[in-house]
C-alpha positions, -999 to 999 in steps of 0.1 A, spaced: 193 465 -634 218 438 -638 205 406 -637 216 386 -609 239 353 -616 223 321 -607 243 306 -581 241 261 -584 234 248 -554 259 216 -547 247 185 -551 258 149 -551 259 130 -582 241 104 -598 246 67 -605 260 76 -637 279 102 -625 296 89 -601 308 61 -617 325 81 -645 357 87 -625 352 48 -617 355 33 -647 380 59 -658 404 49 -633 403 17 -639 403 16 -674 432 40 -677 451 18 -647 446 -15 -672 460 5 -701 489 21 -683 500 -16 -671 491 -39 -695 492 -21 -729 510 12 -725 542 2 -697 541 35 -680 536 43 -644 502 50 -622 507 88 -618 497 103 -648 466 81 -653 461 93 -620 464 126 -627 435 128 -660 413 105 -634 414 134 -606 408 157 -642 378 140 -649 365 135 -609 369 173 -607 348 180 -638 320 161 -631 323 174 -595 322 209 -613 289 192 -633 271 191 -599 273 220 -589 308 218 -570 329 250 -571 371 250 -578 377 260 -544 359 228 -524 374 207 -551 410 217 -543 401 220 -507 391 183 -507 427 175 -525 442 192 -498 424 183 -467 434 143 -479 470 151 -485 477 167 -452 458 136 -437 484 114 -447 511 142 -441 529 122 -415 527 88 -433 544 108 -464 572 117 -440 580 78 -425 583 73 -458 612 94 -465 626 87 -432 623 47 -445 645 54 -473 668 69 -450 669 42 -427 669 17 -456 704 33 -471 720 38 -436 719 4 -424 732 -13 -458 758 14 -454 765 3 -421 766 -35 -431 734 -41 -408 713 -55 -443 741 -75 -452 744 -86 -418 711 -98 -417 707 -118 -451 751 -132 -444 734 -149 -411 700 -156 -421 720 -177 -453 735 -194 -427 709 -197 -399 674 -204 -418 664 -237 -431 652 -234 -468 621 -252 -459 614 -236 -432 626 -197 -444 588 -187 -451 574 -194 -421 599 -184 -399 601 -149 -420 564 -142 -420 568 -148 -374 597 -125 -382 578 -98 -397 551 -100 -372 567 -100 -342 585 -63 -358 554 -52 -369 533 -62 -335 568 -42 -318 569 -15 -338 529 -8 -349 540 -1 -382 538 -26 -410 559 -4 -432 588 -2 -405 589 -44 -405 591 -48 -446 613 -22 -447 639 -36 -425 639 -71 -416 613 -73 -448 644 -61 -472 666 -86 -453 642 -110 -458 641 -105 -493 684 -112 -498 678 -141 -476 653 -157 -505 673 -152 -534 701 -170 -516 677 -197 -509 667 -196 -544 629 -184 -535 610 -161 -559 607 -121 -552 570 -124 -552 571 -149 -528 589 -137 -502 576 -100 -503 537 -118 -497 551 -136 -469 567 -107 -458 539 -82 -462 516 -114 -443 536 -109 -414 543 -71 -412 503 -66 -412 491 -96 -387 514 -74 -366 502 -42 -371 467 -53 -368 473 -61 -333 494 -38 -324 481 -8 -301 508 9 -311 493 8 -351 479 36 -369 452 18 -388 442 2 -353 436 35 -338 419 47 -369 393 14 -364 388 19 -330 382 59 -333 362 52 -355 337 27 -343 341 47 -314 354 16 -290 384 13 -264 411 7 -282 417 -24 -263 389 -38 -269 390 -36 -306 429 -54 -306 408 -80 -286 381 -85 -314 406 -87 -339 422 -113 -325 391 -137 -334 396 -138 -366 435 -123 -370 452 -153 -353 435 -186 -373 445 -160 -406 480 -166 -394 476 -197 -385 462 -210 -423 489 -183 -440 519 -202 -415 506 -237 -428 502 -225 -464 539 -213 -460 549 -245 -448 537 -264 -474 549 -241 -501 584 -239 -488 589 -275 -495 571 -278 -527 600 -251 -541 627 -266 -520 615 -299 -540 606 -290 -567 638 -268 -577 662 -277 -552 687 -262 -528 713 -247 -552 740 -237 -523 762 -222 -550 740 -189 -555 741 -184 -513 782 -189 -515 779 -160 -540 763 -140 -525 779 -147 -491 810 -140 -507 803 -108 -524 791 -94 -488 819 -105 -474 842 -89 -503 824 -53 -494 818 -56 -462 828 -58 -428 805 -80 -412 801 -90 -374 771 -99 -354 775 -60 -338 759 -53 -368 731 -67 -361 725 -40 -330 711 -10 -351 680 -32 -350 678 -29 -312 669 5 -315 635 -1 -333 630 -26 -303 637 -3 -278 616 26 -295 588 6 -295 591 -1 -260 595 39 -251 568 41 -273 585 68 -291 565 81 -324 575 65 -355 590 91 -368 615 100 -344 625 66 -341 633 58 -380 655 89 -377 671 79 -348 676 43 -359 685 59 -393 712 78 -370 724 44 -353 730 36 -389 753 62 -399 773 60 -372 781 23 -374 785 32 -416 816 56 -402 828 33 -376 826 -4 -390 829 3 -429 851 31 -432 824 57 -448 831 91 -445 802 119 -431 796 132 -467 791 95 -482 764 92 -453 747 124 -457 745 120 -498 736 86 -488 704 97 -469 696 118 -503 701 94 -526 710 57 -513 736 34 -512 750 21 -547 779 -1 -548 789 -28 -576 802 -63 -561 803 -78 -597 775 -101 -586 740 -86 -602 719 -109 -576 739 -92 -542 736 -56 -563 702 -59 -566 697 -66 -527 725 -38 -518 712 -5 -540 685 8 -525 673 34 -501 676 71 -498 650 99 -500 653 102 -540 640 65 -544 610 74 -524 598 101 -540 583 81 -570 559 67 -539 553 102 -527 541 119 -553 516 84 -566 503 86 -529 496 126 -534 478 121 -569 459 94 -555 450 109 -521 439 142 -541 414 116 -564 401 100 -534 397 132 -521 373 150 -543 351 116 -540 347 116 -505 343 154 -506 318 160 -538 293 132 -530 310 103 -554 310 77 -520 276 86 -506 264 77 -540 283 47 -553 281 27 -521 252 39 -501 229 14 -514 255 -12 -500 231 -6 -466 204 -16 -483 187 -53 -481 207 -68 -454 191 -93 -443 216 -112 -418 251 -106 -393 266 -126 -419 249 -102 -447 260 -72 -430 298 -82 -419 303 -96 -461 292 -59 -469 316 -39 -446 343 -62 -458 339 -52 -493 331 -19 -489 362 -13 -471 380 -34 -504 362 -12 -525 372 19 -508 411 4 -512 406 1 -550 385 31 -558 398 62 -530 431 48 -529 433 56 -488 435 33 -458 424 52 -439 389 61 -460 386 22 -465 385 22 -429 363 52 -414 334 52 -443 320 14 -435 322 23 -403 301 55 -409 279 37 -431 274 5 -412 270 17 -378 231 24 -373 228 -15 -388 257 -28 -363 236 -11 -334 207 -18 -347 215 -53 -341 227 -54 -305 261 -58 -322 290 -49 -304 313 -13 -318 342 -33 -312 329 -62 -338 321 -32 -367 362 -20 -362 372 -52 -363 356 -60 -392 368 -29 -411 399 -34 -401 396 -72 -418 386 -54 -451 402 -21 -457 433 -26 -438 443 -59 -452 437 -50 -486 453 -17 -492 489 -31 -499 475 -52 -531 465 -19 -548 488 -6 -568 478 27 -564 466 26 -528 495 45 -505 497 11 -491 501 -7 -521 528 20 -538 551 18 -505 550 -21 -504 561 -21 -539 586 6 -535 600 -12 -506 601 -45 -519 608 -40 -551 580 -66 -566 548 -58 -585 518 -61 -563 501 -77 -587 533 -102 -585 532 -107 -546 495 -106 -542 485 -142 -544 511 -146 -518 501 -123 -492 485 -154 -480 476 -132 -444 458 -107 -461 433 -123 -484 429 -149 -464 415 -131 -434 383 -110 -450 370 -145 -465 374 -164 -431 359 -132 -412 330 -137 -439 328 -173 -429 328 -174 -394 300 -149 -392 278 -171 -413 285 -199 -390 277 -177 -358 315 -180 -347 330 -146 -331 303 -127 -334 301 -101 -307 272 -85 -291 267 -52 -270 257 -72 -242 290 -95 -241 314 -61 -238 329 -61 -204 322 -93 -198 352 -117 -188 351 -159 -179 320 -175 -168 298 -147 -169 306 -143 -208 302 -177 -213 268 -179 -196 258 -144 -217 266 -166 -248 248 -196 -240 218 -170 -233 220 -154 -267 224 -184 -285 192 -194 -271 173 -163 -278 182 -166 -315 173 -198 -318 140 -191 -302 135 -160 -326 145 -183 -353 124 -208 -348 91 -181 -344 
């Protein structure tokens, strides 16, 4: 008789093992950027190598490994697709003279000192319009971007203040992905979770606005307004380009998308559309130079390297170096979340939480861990709301209080990952380093630490028993469970 093959039953790895494909990552992301000067994807690539053979190691079989590759790239199937649409849009409306438009006016219209803040509202009030915080940086964010070397402001600087903007917005939009994802999640009304963010979203703002402020005129003083490089660059525009404020009308259509509530998708192609035709009408382009402009961008020469720099970009080719980081990094993230690696590496976050403020600080960084180490929004925002919900509800705490915090953590964080799908689009897009524009992103980092904060000082905390509750009646539930916990703390 043949003896009969043991068959290894699945199981999820150890401390040790788990943190292999950790420290392999990382290691192999510090080498790739600092010593070797190459791109993300093929570290990438030997991390998922090493993920799926110590996946193999516990008892994991080829086909769940690729099955968990594949099940997390056709999650993010549709955000892959708005990316190529972007680039698209992105070389249709400099064809069309609509970028140009926007950074010839906003040379002339925007006070130096004042060009941060009044970009960041920008940003916001596209990315609150259009629920997508990769729609506002990649239109009025690329402007934005012309507008500050004009003004003589760094690259990193202006694509943080951007990227603050474009995700206050989406964080409050209904219209947002990553809100819905929150909200789903936690299993609360949508509506009720955009109203728990704003507790903590809106004084972000506020503290990234002021920072703006002040370090719009430390550069303005510190270096000066040098008007020459914005004559230059006016000029070189105006050398290439027939510019008018009907330019400026392409932008309309993302308004009026928004307000339809068309999906994001249709409307980038449409706007992309709007694009092409005002390329034919206004600049003289032919329907071949459009359609090869989709493909591959625009590229044009003005004899001015600043203005070229701003003007070639765009086009489905120049995405795909995003696209295919996004894939390897969704496949690695993957197999984690698939063979056991998450369950193991931060279940014992749960553990030993002691306080509100304890247990919001440790959905916060989960949710930043979950940026760094599966490279997904998405995961950084479902798993600490998996593993945190029993000790939300546990504690009378309201569902709408666990997405908001989730949303403070994972969703704020992903762009400063370089190889988070947030991170690699932002970059793409802006054309700046996230390590670069990071410390900038004032928005972004500032809201998980003031969440953490606030909590710890019994501010905006939300229980089950305020939900519903509107006026008066909320206020005298408040004043009730203030009392309560300060007669249990007192016991």
């Amino acid at each position: 008789m043949e003896k009969e093959k043991k068959v290894r039953t699945p199981h999820n790895p150890n401390v040790f093992q788990a943190i292999i494909p950790v420290v392999v990552l990382l290691g192999l992301m510090l080498l790739a950027a600092l010593v070797w000067g190459i791109d993300p994807h093929v570290p990438l690539i030997i991390s998922c190598v090493v993920t799926a053979a110590v996946a193999v190691w516990c008892g994991h079989d080829w086909n769940t490994i690729i099955t968990a590759c594949l099940d997390s790239i056709k999650s993010a199937t549709e955000a892959l697709l708005i990316i190529m649409c972007v680039g698209m849009l992105i070389a249709s409306w400099v064809w069309a003279g609509t970028m140009p438009a926007m950074v010839y006016y906003g040379l002339e219209i925007i006070s130096p000192n004042a060009f941060l803040v009044v970009g960041c509202i920008l940003c916001g009030i596209v990315g609150l319009a259009t629920g997508s915080s990769w729609t506002a940086t990649g239109t009025v964010g690329v402007a934005l971007m012309g507008v500050a070397m004009g003004l003589g402001i760094d690259a990193p600087i202006a694509a943080g203040m951007a990227i603050s903007g474009a995700y206050f917005g989406d964080k409050l939009s209904p219209l947002s992905d990553s809100t819905n994802v929150a909200a789903a999640a936690a299993e609360t009304p949508l509506y009720d979770h955009v109203s728990a963010m704003m507790t903590t979203t809106i004084p972000s703002l506020c503290l990234a606005l002021v920072g703006y402020g002040i370090l719009g005129s430390i550069i303005i003083d510190k270096n000066g307004y040098d008007a020459t490089l914005t004559e230059q660059i006016q000029q070189s525009i105006l050398d290439n380009f027939n510019i008018g404020w009907w330019l400026i009308l392409p932008i309309l259509v993302v308004f009026w998308a928004a307000i339809k509530r068309i999906p994001a998708i249709p409307s980038l192609l449409l706007a992309a559309a709007v694009g092409g035709a005002f390329a034919m009408i206004f600049q003289g382009a032919s329907l071949g130079e459009i359609l090869g402009g989709f493909q591959a961008g625009f590229s044009i020469e003005t004899g001015n390297d600043v203005a070229d720099q701003l003007l070639n970009r765009g086009g489905i080719d120049n995405m795909m170096w995003t696209i295919s980081l996004i894939m390897f990094a969704l496949s690695y993230g993957g197999i984690l979340e698939k063979c056991g690696f998450v369950e193991t590496l931060l279940g014992g976050f749960t553990r030993n939480i002691k306080t509100v403020g304890g247990l919001v600080a440790a959905t916060i960084v989960t949710g930043i861990v979950c940026d760094v180490i599966l490279t997904d929004q998405y995961l950084a925002i479902m798993i600490p709301s998996r593993l945190y919900r029993k000790q939300f509800d546990d504690r009378g705490l309201s569902r709408s209080f666990l997405s908001r915090t989730t949303e403070d953590g994972g969703t704020l964080w992903s762009p400063m990952i370089p190889w988070n799908g947030c991170g690699a689009y932002q970059s793409a897009t802006l054309g700046v380093a996230n390590l670069k524009f990071w410390p900038y992103a004032f928005m972004n980092f500032i809201n998980p630490i003031l969440a953490i904060i606030m909590t710890y000082c019994g501010v905006g905390i939300k229980y089950k028993e305020y939900d519903g509750l509107k006026g008066a009646a909320l206020k005298e539930a408040k004043a009730k469970k203030k009392a309560e916990l300060k007669a249990a703390k007192e016991k």
